[in-house]
C-alpha positions as CSV (number, residue, x, y, z in Angstrom):
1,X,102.3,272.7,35.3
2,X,99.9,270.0,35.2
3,X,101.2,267.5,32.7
4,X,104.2,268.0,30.0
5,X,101.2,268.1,27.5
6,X,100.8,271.4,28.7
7,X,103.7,272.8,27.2
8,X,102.3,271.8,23.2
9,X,100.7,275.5,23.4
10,X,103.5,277.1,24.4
11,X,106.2,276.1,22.5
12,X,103.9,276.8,19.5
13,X,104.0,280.1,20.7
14,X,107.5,280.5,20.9
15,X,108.5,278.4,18.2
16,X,105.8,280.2,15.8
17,X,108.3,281.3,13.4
18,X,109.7,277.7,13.0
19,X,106.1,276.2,12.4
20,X,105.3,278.9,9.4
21,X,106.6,276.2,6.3
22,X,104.8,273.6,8.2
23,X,101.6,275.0,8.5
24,X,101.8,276.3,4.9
25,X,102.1,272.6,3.6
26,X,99.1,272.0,5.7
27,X,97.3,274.3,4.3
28,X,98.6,273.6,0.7
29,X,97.6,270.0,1.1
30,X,94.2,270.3,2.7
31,X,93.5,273.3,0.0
32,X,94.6,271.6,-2.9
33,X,92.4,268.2,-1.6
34,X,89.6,270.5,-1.0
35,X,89.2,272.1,-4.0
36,X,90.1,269.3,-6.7
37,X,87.5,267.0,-5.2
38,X,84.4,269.9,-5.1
39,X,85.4,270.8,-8.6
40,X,85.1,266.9,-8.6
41,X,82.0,267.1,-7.1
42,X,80.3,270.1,-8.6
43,X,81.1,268.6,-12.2
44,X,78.9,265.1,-11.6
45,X,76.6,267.5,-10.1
46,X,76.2,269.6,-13.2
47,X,76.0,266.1,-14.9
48,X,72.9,265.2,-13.0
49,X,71.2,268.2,-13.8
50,X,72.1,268.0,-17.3
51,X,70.3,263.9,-17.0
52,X,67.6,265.3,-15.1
53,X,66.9,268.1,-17.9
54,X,67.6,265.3,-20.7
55,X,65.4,262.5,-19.1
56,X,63.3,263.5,-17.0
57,X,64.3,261.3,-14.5
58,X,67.9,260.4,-12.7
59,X,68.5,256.7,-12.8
60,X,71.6,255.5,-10.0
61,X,72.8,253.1,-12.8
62,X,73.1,256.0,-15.5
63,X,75.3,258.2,-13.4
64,X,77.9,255.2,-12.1
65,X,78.1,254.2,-16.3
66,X,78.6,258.2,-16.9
67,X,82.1,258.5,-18.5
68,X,82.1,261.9,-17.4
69,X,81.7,261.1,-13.6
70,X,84.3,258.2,-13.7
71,X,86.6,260.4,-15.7
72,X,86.7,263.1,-13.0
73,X,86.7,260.9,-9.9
74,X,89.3,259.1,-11.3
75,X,91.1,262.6,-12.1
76,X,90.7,263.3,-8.5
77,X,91.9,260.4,-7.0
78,X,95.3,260.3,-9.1
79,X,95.8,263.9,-7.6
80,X,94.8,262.9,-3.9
81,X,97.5,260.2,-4.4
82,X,100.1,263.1,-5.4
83,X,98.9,265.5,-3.1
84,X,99.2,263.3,-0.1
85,X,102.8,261.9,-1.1
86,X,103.8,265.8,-1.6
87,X,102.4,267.0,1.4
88,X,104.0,264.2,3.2
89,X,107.4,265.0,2.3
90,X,107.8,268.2,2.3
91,X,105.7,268.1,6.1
92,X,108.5,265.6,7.4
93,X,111.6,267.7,6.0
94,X,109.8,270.6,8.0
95,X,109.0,269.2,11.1
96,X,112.4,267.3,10.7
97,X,114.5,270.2,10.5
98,X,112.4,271.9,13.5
99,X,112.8,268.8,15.6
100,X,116.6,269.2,14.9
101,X,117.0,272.9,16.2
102,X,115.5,272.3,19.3
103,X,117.3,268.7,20.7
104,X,118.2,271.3,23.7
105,X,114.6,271.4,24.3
106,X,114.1,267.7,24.2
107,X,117.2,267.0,25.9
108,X,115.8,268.8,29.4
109,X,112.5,267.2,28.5
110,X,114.6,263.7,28.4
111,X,116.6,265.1,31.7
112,X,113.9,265.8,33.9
113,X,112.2,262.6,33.3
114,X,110.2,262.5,29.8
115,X,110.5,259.1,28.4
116,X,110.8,258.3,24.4
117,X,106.8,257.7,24.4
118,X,106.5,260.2,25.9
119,X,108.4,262.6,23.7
120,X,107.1,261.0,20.5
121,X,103.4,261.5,22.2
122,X,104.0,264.9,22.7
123,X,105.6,265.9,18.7
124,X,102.5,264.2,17.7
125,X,99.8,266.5,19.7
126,X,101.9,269.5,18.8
127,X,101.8,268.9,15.1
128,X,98.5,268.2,15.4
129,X,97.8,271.4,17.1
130,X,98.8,272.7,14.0
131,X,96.2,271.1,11.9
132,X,93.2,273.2,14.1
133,X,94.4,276.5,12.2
134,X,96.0,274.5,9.0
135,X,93.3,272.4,7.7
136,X,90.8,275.3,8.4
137,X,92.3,277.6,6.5
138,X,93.3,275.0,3.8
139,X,89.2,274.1,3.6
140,X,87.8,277.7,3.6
141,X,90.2,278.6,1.1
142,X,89.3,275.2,-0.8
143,X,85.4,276.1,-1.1
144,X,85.9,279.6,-1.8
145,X,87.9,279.0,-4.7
146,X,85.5,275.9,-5.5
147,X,83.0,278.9,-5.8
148,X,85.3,281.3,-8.2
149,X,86.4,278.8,-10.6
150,X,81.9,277.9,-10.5
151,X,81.1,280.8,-11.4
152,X,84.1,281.5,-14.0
153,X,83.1,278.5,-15.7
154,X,79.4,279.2,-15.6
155,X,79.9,283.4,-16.7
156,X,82.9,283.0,-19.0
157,X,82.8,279.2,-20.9
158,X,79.3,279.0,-20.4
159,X,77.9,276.4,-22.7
160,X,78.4,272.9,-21.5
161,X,79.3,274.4,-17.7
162,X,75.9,276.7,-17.4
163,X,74.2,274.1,-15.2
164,X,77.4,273.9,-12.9
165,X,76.6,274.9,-9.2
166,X,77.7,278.3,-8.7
167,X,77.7,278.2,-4.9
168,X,77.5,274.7,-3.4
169,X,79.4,273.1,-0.3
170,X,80.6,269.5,-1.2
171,X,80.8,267.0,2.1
172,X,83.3,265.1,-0.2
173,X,85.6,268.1,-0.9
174,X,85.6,269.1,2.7
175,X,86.0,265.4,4.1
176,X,88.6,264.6,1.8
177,X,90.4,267.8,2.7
178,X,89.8,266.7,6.3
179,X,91.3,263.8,6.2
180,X,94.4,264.8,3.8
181,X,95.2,267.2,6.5
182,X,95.1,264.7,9.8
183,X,96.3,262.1,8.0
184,X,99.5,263.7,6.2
185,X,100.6,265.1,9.7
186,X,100.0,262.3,11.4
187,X,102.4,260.6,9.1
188,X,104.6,263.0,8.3
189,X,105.1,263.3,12.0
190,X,106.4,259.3,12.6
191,X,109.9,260.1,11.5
192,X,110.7,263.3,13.1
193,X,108.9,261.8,16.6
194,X,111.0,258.6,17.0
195,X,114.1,260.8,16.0
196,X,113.8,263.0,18.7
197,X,113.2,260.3,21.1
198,X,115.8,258.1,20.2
199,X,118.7,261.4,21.0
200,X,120.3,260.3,24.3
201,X,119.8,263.2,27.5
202,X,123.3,264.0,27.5
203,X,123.8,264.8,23.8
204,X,120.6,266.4,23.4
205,X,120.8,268.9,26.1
206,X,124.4,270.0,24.7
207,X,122.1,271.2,21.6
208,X,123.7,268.9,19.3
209,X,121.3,266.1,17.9
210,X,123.6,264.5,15.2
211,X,125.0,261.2,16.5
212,X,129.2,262.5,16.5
213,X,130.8,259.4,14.1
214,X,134.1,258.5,14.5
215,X,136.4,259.8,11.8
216,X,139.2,257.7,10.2
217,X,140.6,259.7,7.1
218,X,140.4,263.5,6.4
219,X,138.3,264.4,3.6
220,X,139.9,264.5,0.2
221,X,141.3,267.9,-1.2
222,X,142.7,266.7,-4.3
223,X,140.6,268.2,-6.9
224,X,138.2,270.5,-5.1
225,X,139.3,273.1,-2.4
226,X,138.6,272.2,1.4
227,X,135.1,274.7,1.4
228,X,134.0,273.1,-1.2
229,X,134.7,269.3,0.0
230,X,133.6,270.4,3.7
231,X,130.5,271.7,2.0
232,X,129.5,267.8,0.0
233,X,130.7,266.1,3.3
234,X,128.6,267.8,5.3
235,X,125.4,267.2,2.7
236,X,126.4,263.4,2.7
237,X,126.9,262.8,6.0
238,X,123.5,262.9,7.8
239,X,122.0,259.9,5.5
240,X,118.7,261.0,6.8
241,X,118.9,264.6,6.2
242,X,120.4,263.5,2.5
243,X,117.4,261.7,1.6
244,X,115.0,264.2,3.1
245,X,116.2,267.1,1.3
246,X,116.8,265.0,-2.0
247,X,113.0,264.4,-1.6
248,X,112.4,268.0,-1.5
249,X,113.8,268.8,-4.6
250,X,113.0,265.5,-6.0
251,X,109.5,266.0,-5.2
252,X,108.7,269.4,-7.2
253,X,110.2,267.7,-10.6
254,X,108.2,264.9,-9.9
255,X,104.7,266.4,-9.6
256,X,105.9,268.8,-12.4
257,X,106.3,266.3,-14.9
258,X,103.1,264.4,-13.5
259,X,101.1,267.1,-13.9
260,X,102.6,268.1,-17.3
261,X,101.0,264.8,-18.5
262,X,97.5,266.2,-17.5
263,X,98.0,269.4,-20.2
264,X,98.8,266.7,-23.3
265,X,95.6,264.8,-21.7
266,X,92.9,267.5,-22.5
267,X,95.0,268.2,-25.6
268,X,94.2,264.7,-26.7
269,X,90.5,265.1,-25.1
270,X,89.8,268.1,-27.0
271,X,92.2,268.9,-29.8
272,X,92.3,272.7,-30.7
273,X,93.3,273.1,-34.7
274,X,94.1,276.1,-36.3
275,X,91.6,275.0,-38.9
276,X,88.7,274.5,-37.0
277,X,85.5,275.5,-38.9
278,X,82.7,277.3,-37.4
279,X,80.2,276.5,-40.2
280,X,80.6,273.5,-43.0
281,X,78.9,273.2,-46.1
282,X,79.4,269.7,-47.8
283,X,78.3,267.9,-50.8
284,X,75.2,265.6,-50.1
285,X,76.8,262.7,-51.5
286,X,80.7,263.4,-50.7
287,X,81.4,264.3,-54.7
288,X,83.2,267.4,-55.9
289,X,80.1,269.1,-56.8
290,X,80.1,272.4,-54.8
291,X,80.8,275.3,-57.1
292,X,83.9,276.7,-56.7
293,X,82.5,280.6,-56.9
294,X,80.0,279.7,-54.0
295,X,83.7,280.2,-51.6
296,X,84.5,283.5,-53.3
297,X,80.3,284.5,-52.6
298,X,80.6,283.6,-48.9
299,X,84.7,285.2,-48.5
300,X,83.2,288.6,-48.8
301,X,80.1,288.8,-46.5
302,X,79.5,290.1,-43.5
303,X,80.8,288.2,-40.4
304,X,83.1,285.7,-42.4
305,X,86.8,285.8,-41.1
306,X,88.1,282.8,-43.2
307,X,86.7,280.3,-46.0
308,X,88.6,277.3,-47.3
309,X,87.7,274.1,-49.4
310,X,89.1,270.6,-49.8
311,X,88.5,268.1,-53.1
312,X,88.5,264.4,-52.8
313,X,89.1,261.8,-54.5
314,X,88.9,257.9,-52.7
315,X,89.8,254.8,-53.7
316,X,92.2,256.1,-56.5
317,X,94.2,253.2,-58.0
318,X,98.2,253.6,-57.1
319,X,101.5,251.6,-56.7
320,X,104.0,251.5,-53.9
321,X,107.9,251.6,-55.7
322,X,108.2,250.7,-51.8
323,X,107.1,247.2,-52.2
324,X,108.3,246.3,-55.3
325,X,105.4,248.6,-57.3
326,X,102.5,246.8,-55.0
327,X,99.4,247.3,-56.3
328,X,96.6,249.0,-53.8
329,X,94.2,252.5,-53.4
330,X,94.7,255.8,-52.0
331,X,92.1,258.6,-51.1
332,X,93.4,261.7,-52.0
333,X,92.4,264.9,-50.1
334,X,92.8,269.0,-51.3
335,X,94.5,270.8,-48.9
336,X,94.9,274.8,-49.8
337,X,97.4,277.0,-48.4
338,X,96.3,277.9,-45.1
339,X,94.8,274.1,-44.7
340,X,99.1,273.0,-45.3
341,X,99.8,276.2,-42.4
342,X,97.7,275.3,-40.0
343,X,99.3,271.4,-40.3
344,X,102.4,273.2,-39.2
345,X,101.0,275.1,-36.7
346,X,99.5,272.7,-34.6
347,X,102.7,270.6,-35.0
348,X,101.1,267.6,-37.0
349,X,104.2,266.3,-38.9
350,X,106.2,263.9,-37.7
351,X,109.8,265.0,-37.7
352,X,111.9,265.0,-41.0
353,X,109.0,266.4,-42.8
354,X,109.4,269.0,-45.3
355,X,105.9,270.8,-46.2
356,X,107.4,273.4,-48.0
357,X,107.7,270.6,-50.8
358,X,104.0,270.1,-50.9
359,X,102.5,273.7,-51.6
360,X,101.3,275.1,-55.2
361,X,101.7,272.9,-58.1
362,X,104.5,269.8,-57.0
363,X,105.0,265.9,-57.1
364,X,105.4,265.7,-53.7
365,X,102.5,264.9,-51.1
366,X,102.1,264.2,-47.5
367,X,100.4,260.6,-45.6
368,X,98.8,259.9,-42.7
369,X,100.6,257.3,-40.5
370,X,100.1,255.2,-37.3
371,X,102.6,253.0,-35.7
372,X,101.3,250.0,-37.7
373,X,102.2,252.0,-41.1
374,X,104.6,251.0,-43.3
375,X,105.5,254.0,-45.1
376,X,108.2,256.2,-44.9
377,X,109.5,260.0,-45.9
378,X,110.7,259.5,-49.3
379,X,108.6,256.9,-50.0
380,X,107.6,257.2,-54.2
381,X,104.0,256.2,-55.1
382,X,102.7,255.8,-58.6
383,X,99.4,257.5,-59.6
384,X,98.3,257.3,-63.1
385,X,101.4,258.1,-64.9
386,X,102.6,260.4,-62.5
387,X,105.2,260.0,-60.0
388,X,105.2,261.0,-56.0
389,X,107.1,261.7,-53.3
390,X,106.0,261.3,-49.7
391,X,107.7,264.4,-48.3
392,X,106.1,264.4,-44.7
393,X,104.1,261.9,-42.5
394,X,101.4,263.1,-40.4
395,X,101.4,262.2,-36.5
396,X,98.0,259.9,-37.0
397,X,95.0,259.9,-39.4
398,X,93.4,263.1,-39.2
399,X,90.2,261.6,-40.8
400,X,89.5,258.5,-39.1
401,X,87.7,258.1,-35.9
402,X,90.2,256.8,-33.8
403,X,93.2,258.5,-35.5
404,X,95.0,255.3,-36.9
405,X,94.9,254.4,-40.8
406,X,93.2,250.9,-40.4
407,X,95.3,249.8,-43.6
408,X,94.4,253.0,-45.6
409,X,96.7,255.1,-47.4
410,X,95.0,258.7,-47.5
411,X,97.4,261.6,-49.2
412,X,97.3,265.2,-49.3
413,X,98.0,267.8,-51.8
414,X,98.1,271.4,-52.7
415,X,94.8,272.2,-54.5
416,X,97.0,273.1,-57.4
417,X,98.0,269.5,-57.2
418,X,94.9,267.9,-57.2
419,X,93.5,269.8,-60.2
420,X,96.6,268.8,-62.1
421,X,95.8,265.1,-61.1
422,X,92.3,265.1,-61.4
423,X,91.1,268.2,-63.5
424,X,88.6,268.4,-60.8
425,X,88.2,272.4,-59.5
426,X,85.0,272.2,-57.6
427,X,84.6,270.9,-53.8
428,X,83.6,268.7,-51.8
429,X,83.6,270.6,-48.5
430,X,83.7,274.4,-47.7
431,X,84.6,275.4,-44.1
432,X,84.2,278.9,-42.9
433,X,85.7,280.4,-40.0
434,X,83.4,283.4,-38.6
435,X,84.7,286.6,-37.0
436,X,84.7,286.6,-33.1
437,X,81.4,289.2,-33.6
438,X,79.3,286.9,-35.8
439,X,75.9,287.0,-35.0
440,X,73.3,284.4,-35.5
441,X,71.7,286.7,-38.3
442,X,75.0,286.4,-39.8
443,X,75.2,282.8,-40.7
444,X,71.7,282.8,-41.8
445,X,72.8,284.9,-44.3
446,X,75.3,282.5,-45.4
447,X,72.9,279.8,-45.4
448,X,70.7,281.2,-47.2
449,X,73.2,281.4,-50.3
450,X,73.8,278.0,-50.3
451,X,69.6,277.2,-50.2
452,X,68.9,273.5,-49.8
453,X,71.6,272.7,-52.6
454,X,74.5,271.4,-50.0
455,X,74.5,270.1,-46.6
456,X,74.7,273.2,-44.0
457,X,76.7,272.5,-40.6
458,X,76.1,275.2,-37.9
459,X,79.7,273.8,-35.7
460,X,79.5,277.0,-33.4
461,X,77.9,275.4,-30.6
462,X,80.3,272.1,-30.6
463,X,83.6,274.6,-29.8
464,X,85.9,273.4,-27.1
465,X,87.9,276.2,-27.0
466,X,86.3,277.9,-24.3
467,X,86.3,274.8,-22.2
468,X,90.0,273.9,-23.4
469,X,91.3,277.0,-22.0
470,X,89.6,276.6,-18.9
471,X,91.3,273.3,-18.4
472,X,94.1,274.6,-19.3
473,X,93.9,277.7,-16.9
474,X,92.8,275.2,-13.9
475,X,95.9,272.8,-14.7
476,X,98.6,275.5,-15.2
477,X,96.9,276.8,-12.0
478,X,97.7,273.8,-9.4
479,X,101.3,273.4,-11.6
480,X,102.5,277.3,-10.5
481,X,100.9,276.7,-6.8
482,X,102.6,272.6,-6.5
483,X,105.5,274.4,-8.5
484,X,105.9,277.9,-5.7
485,X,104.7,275.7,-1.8
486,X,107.4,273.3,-3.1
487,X,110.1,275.8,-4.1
488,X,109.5,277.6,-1.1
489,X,109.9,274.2,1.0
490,X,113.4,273.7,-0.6
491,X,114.7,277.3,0.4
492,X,112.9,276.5,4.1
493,X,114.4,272.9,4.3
494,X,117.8,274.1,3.1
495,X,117.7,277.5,5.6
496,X,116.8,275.7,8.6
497,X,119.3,272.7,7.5
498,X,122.6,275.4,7.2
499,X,120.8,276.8,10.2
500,X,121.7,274.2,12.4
501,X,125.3,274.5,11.5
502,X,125.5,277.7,12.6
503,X,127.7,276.7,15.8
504,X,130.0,274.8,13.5
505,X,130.1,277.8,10.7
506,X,131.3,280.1,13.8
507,X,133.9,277.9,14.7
508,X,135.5,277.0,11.3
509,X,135.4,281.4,10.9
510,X,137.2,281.6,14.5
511,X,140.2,279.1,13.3
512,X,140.5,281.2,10.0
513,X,138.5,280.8,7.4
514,X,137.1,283.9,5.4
515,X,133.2,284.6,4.9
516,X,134.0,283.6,1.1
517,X,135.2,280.2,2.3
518,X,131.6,280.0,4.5
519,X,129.8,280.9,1.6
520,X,131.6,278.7,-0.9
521,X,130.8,275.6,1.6
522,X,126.9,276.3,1.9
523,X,127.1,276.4,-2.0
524,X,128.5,273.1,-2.1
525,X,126.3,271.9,0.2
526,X,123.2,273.0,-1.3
527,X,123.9,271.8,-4.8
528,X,124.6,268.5,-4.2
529,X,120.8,268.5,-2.6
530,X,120.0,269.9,-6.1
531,X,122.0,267.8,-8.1
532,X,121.0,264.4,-6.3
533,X,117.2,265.8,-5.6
534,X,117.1,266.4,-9.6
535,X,118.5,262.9,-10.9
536,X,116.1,261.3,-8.6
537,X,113.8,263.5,-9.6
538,X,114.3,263.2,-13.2
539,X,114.1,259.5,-13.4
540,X,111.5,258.7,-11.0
541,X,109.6,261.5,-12.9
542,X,110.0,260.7,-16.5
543,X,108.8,257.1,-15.2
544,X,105.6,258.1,-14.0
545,X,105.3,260.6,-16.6
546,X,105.4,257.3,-19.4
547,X,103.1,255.6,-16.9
548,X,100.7,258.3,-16.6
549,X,101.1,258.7,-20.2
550,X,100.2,255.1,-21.1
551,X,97.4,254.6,-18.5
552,X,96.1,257.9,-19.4
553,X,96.0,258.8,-23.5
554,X,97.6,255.9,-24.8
555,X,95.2,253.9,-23.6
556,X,92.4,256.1,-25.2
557,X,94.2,257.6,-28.1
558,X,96.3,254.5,-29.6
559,X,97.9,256.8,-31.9
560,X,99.8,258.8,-29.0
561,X,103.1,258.4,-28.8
562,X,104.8,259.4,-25.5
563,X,108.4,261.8,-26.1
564,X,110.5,263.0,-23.6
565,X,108.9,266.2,-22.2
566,X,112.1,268.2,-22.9
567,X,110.7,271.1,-22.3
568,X,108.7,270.5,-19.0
569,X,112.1,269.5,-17.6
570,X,114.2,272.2,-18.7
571,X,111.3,274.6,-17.1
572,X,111.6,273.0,-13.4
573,X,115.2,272.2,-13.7
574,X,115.2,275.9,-13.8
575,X,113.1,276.5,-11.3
576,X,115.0,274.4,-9.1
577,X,117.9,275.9,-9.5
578,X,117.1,279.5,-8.8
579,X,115.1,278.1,-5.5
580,X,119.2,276.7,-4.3
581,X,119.9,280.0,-5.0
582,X,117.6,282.3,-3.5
583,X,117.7,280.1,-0.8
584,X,121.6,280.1,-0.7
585,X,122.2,283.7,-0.8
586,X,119.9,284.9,2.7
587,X,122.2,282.5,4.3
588,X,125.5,283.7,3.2
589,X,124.2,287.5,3.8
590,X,123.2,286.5,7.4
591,X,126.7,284.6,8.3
592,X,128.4,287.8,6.6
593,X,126.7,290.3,9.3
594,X,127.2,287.9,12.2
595,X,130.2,288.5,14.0
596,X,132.6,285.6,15.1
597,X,131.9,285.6,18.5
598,X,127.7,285.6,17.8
599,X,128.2,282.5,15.5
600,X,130.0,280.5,18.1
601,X,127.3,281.4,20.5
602,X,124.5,281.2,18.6
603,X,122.3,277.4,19.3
């Protein structure tokens, strides 16, 4: 043998099994990096070309002041930042843990000669040895399914993504990836390195790598049985071991809930309402003076799936019982039936609201708010000589630009309601929802009905629903593969950890206790990693959650409100949980066919 440095090679030969969970997260990382920065990268792309096409030209200053290209840049650097702390993490608990099952190793290294440089040198190289098969795979995988999710946008959204590269290599993804990959084992390698070469010879070679402590006081049995305390004592113990495998269940509900703040994002970005029109016709001067037969013309032709109509009125004079009768206006806006559905639908009230006040012929009404409003549900307001109830409060102003009310009080009513108020039966807006087999030939027909007497909208072309979806698709995506590499590191972590024990397990079956007893204490064990990984978990996640939240949609939608994601958390709580116990019971089935003298024996 020419140098120690030799033996890197070799002992990731033999220890190939061990190395699996770390060369996963390898490729995990370096995939993940890959991909999110050429879908990065293929989006400013398709941006250029779209400039080019648009211009005629491609100025440097018009791309850097594109929203578009800052937007996803910016995207892709808040999930590099993620990436790298997750890849990290769940690196270091893996090369921890494999550091710990083979002190023996070490300890002959130490024996023979090897000093602590020396051994931290050579945990280094052999993790890095790793990265020539991990970040290759992680980039190949990266680009091709850069290339599928091209060409799904380009064949199945179309529209805005038809000048997307279908099958381009980006330098960016594949340095980025690059470096994610060097630089996350390189780090995630410091901890691990200087552990194994701060074990003494002596201990080391016996196979035994946790410093022995002195103990004063037996452990406490007064309100849990000895398996069960053994089990907590032995999770709290190792300090380092604690935190690491907290991290690891930590880290999943952390990125979770991160990530879960990317799905409200392109919510915000591109709100999806049950209403949605396909084709608008409006008054040319925002009067009620479409004819109200012209909706039951258009209901029954070819191609048509839906057709609704709204009335206003603006400016209507009003008083708030509120503030002691204060004078002040109110626009008032028609909703019909399926308008008032679709409100609860896409979950626009605030909570306390009662819409089922509001429909066919009723003194009760629903507002628009913002967090500057001053009204409230059972609010009365004074119209004419009529009397009304605010029975629900909209989550912002579904008819301003910017979602807030600006002062302005706008109401809406059943269409019953309004002709009641008004005597007004005509509208001012008819939106028409087409069938999903409309064809161009189709609306033409419908526009030639109306003539040149209204305004005609064609709205077909400015859909996001195609393009929400496929946000939606690519986020849940990376949530199910952070949500399974970091599962499947807690089961890994929490194997190899129990795995180490094994010596200890054997002994405490020799002296007497039953298989149930074993398997009660890796419970215990296991759950308080759970329990402490989801507290910190929870909080450090709801707090970036509200930060993400704020820098992200608050920032740009100052009507958005950030809740507690109740529902997020409940889903990887969950997940969590079932990951202790699939990891939990492999463990117990391989103690329970491992006979007493085996166990002792085994290192």
């Amino acid at each position: 043998m020419k140098s120690y440095l030799s033996l890197i090679p070799i002992s990731a030969k033999v220890h190939k099994r061990q190395n699996r969970m770390t060369l996963l997260c390898i490729i995990f990382a370096v995939f993940l990096v890959t991909t999110v920065f050429s879908m990065a990268d293929m989006g400013v792309r398709m941006e250029q070309t779209r400039l080019l096409n648009k211009h005629g030209s491609l100025a440097l200053q018009d791309l850097s002041n594109n929203t578009l290209a800052q937007t996803l840049y910016l995207a892709a650097a808040v999930l590099f930042t993620l990436i790298l702390i997750a890849g990290v993490l769940m690196i270091s608990s893996s090369i921890n843990s494999n550091v710990a099952q083979r002190t023996k190793f070490f300890g002959m290294m130490r024996c023979i000669g090897m000093s602590k440089q020396q051994v931290i040198r050579f945990v280094r190289l052999e993790v890095l040895n790793w990265c020539k098969t991990g970040v290759l795979v992680g980039v190949v995988l990266g680009i091709v399914t850069t290339w599928g999710l091209c060409i799904a946008l380009h064949f199945i959204v179309g529209e805005e993504f038809s000048n997307i590269p279908l099958f381009g290599i980006s330098i960016i993804g594949i340095i980025s990836g690059i470096v994610v990959g060097v630089v996350t084992v390189l780090i995630a390698a410091m901890s691990p390195a200087k552990r194994a070469a701060k074990v003494s010879p002596v201990i080391a070679a016996s196979g035994n790598s946790e410093s022995t402590k002195n103990v004063y006081h037996a452990v406490n049995t007064r309100f849990f049985k000895i398996e069960t305390v053994l089990g907590v004592h032995h999770a709290v113990s190792a300090k380092k071991n604690l935190i690491l495998m907290t991290s690891s269940f930590a880290l999943s509900i952390i990125l979770f809930l991160s990530f879960s703040v990317l799905i409200d994002f392109v919510g915000y970005l591109m709100p999806q309402s049950s209403n949605a029109s396909d084709v608008n016709i409006s008054s040319s001067n925002g009067s009620n003076s479409i004819d109200s037969q012209l909706l039951n013309t258009i209901k029954g032709m070819e191609g048509v799936k839906r057709v609704f109509g709204r009335r206003s009125c603006f400016d209507v004079p009003a008083e708030l019982s509120k503030d002691s009768m204060l004078s002040t206006t109110v626009d008032i806006i028609s909703y019909d039936e399926f308008d008032l559905d679709c409100l609860t639908k896409d979950d626009m009230l605030k909570k306390g609201s009662d819409i089922s006040k509001v429909y066919k012929d009723s003194n009760y009404v629903l507002a628009t708010w913002d967090k500057n409003s001053h009204l409230d549900i059972g609010d009365k307001i004074q119209i004419g000589t009529e009397e009304f109830e605010i029975a629900g409060l909209l989550k912002y102003d579904l008819f301003s630009s910017d979602g807030t009310t600006n002062g302005k009080i706008t109401l809406i009513v059943s269409k019953e309601t309004f002709t009641r108020l008004t005597g007004i039966s005509d509208y001012s807006l008819i939106m028409i929802q087409t069938t999903k087999d409309a064809t161009d030939e189709n609306v033409e027909s419908i526009h030639k009905v109306v003539k040149n007497e209204y305004i005609f909208s064609d709205k077909r072309d400015q859909q996001t629903t195609a393009t929400y979806m496929a946000f939606l698709f690519f986020v849940y995506g990376f949530l199910a593969i952070i949500t399974l590499v970091t599962l499947l590191n807690i089961m890994n972590s929490i194997s190899m950890s129990v795995s180490a024990r094994i010596k200890q397990y054997g002994a405490m079956r020799a002296v007497g206790m039953s298989e149930h007893q074993v398997t009660k204490m890796i419970v215990a064990e296991t759950f308080t990693y759970a329990l402490s990984g989801c507290i910190v978990g929870s909080v450090v996640g709801l707090l970036i959650s509200k930060l993400l939240y704020d820098s992200l949609i608050t920032a740009h939608f100052s009507y958005a409100i950030w809740s507690l994601p109740v529902i997020p958390m409940l889903i990887i709580l969950l997940f969590v949980v079932l990951a202790a116990i699939a990891a939990v019971y492999p463990l117990s089935k391989r103690i329970k066919n491992i006979s007493v003298t085996e166990t002792i024996n085994e290192l």
